[in-house]
DSSP file (Angstrom, degrees, kcal/mol; ACC not computed):
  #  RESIDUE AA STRUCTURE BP1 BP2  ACC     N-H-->O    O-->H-N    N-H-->O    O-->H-N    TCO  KAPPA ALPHA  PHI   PSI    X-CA   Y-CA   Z-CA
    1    1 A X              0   0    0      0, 0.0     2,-0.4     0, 0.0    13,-0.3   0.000 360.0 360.0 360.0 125.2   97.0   96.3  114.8
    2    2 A X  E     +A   13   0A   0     11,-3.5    11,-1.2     2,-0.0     2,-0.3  -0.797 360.0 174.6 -99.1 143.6   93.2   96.3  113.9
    3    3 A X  E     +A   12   0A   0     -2,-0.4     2,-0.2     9,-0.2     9,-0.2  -0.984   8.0 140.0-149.4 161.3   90.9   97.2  116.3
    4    4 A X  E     -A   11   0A   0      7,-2.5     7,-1.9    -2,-0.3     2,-0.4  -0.984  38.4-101.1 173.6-175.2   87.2   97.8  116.3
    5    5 A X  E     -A   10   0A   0     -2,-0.2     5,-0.3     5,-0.2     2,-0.3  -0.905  20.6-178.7-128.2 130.9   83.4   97.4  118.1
    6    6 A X  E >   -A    9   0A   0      3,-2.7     3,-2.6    -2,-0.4     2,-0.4  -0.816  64.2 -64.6-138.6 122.9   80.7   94.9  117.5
    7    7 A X  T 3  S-     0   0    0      1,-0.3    -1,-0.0    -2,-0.3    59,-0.0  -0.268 126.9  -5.2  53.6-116.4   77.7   95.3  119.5
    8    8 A X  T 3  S+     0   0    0     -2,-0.4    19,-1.5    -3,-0.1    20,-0.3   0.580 117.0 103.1 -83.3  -4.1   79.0   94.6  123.0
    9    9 A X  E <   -AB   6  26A   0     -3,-2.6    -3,-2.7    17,-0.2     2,-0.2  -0.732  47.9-168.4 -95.8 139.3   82.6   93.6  121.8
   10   10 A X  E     +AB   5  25A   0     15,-0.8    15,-1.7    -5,-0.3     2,-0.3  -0.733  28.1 173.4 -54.8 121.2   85.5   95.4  121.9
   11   11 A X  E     +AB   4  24A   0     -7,-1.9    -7,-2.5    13,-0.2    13,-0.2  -0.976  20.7 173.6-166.5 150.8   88.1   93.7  119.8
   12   12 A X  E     +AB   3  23A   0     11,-2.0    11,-2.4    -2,-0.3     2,-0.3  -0.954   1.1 178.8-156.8 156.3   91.7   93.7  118.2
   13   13 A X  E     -A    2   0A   0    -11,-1.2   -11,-3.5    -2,-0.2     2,-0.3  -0.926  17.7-140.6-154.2 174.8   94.0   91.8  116.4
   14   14 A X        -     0   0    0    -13,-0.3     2,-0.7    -2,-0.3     7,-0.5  -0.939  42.6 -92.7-126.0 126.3   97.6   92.1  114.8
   15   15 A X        -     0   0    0     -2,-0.3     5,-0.1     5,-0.1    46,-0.1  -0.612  45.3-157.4   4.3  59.9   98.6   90.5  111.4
   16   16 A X        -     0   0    0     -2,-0.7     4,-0.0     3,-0.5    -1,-0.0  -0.109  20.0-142.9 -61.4 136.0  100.2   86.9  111.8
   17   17 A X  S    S-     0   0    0     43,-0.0    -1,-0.1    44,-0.0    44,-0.1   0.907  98.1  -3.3 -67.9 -47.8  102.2   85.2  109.6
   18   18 A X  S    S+     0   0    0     42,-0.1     2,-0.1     1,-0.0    43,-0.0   0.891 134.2  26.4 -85.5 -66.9  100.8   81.8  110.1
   19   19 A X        -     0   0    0     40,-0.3    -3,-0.5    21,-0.0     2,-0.3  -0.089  64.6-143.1 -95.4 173.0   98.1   82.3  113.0
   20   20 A X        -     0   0    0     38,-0.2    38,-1.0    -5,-0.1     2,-0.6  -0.865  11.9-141.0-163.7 127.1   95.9   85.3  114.2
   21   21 A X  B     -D   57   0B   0     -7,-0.5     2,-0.7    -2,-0.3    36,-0.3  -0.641   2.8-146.8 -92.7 130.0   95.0   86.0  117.4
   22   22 A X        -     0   0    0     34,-1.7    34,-0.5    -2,-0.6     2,-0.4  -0.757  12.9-170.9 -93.5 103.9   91.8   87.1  118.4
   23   23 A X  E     +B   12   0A   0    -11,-2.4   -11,-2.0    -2,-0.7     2,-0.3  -0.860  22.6 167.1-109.3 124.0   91.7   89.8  121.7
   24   24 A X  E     -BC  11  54A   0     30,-1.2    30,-1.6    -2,-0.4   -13,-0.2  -0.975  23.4-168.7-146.0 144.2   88.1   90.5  123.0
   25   25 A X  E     -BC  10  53A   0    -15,-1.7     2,-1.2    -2,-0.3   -15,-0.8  -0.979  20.5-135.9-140.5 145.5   86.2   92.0  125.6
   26   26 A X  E     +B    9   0A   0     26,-1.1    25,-1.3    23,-0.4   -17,-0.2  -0.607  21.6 176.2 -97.3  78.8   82.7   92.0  126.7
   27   27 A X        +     0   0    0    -19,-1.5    -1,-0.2    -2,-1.2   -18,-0.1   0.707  48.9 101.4 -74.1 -11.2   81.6   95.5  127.7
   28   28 A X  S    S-     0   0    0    -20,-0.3    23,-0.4     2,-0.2    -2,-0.1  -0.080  75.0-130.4 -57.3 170.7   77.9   94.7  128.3
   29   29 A X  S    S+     0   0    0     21,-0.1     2,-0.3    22,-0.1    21,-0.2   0.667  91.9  55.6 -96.5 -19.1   76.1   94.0  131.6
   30   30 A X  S    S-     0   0    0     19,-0.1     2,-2.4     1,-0.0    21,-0.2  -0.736  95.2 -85.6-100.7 155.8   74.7   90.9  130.1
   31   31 A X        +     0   0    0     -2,-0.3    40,-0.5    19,-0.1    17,-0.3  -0.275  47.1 174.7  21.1  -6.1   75.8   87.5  128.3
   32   32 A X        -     0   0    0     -2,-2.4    16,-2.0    16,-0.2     2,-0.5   0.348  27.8-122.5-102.2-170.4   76.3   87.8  124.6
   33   33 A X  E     -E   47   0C   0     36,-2.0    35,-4.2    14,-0.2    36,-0.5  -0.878  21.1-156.1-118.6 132.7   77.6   85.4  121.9
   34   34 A X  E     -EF  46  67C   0     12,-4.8    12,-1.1    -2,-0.5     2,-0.7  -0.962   6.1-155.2-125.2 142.6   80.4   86.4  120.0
   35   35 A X  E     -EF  45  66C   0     31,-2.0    31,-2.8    -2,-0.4     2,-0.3  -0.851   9.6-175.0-124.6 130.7   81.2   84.9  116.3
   36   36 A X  E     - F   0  65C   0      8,-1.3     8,-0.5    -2,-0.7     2,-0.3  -0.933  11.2-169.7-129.3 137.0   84.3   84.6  114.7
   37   37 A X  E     - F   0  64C   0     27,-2.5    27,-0.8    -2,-0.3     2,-0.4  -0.877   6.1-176.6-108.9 143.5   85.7   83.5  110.9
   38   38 A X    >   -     0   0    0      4,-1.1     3,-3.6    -2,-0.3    24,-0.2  -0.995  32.7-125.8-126.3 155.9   89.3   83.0  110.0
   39   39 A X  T 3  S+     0   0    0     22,-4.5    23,-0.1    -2,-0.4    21,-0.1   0.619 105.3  73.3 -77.5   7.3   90.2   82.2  106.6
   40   40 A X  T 3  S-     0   0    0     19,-0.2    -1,-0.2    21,-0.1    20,-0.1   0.351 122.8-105.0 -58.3 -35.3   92.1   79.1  107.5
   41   41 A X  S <  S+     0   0    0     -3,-3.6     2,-0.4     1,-0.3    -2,-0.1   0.312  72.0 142.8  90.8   8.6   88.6   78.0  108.0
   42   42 A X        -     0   0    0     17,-0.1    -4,-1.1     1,-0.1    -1,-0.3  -0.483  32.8-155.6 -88.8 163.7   88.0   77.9  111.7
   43   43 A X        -     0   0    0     -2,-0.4    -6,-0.2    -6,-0.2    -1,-0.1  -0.418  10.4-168.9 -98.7  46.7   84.6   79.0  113.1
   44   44 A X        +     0   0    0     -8,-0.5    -8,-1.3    -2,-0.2     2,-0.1  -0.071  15.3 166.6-103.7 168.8   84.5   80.2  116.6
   45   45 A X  E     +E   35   0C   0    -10,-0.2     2,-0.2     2,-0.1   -10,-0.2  -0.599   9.2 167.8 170.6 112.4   81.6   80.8  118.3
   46   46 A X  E     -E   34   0C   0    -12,-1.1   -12,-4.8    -2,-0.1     2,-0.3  -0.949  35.5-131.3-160.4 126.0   81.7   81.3  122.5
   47   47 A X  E     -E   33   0C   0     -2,-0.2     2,-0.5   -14,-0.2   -14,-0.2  -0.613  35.0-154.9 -84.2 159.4   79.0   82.6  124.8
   48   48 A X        -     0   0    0    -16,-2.0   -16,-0.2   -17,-0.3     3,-0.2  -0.911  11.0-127.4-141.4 102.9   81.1   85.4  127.0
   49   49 A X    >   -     0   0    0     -2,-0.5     3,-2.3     1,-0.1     2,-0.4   0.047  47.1 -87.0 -50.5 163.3   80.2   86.6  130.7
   50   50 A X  T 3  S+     0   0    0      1,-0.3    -1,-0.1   -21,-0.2   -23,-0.1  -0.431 113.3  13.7 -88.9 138.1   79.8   90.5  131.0
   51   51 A X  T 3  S+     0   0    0    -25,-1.3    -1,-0.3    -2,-0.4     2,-0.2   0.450  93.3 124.5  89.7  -1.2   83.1   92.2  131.7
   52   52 A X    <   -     0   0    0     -3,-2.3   -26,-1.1   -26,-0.2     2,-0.3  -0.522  43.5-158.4-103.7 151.2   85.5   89.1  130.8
   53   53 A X  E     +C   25   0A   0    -28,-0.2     2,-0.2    -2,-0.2   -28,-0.2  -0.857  26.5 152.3-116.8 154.9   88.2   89.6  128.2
   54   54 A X  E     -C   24   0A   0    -30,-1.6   -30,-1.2    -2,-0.3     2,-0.3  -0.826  26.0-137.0-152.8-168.1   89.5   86.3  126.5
   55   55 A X        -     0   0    0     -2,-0.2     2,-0.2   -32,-0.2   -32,-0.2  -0.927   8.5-156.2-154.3-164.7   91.1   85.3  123.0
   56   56 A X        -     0   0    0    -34,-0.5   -34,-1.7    -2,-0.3     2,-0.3  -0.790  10.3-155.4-166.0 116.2   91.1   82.7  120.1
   57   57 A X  B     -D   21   0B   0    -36,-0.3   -36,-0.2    -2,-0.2     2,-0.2  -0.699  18.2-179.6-102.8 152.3   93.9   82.2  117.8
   58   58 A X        -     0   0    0    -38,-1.0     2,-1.2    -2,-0.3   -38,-0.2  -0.867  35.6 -94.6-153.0 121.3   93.0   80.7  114.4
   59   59 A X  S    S-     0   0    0    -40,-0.2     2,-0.4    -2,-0.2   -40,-0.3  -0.086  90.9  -0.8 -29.4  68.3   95.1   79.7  111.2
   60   60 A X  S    S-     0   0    0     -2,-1.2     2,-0.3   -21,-0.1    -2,-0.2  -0.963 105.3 -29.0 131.3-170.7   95.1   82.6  108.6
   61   61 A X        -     0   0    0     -2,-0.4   -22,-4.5   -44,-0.1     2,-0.7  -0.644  66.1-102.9 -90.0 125.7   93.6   86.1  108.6
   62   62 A X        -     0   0    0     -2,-0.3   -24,-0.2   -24,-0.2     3,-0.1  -0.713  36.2-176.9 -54.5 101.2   90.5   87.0  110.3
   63   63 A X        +     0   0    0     -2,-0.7     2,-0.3     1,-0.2   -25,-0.1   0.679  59.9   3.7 -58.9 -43.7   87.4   87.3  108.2
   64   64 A X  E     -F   37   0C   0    -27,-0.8   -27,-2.5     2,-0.0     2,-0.3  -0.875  54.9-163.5-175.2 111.5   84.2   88.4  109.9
   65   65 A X  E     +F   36   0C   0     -2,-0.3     2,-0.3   -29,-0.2   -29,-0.2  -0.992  23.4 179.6 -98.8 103.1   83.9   89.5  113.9
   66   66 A X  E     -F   35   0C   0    -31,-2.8   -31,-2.0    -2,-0.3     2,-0.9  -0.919  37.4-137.0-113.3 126.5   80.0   89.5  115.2
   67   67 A X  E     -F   34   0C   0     -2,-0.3   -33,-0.2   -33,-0.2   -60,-0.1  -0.659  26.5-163.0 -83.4 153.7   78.5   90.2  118.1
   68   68 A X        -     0   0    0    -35,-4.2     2,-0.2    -2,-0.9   -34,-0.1   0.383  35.1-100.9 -98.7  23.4   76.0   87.3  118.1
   69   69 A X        -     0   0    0    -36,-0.5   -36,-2.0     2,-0.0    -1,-0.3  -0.453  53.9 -31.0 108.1 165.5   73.2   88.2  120.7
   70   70 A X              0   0    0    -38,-0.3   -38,-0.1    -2,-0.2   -39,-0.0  -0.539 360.0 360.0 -55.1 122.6   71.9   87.7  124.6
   71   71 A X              0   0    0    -40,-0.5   -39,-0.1    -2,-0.2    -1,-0.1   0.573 360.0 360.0-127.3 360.0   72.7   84.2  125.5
């Protein structure tokens, strides 16, 4: 399990064989953008209400978790 902070994110993910799942939560009082790479080649990139936890599954190993800003 990896776990770690960007900006207002909170986030972890587990080692897939195929896939990777992405677990995040927004601990700000505002908005923010969060941006996500997997090496599979998907892109994500998802504005997120303050407090709301979601996910994102992607093909391959996760590369590069940002928060992206106010949106």
């Amino acid at each position: 399990m990896h776990r770690g902070t960007s900006g207002c994110f909170n986030w972890s993910w587990a080692d897939g064989s195929v896939t990777t799942t992405l677990y995040y939560h927004n601990t700000c009082d505002k908005k923010h953008g969060i941006f996500a790479t997997w090496n599979g080649g998907k892109v994500f990139q998802f504005c997120v209400d303050p407090g709301s936890k979601w996910r994102e599954w992607g093909t391959g190993r996760l590369m590069l978790i940002l928060d992206d800003g106010e949106c």
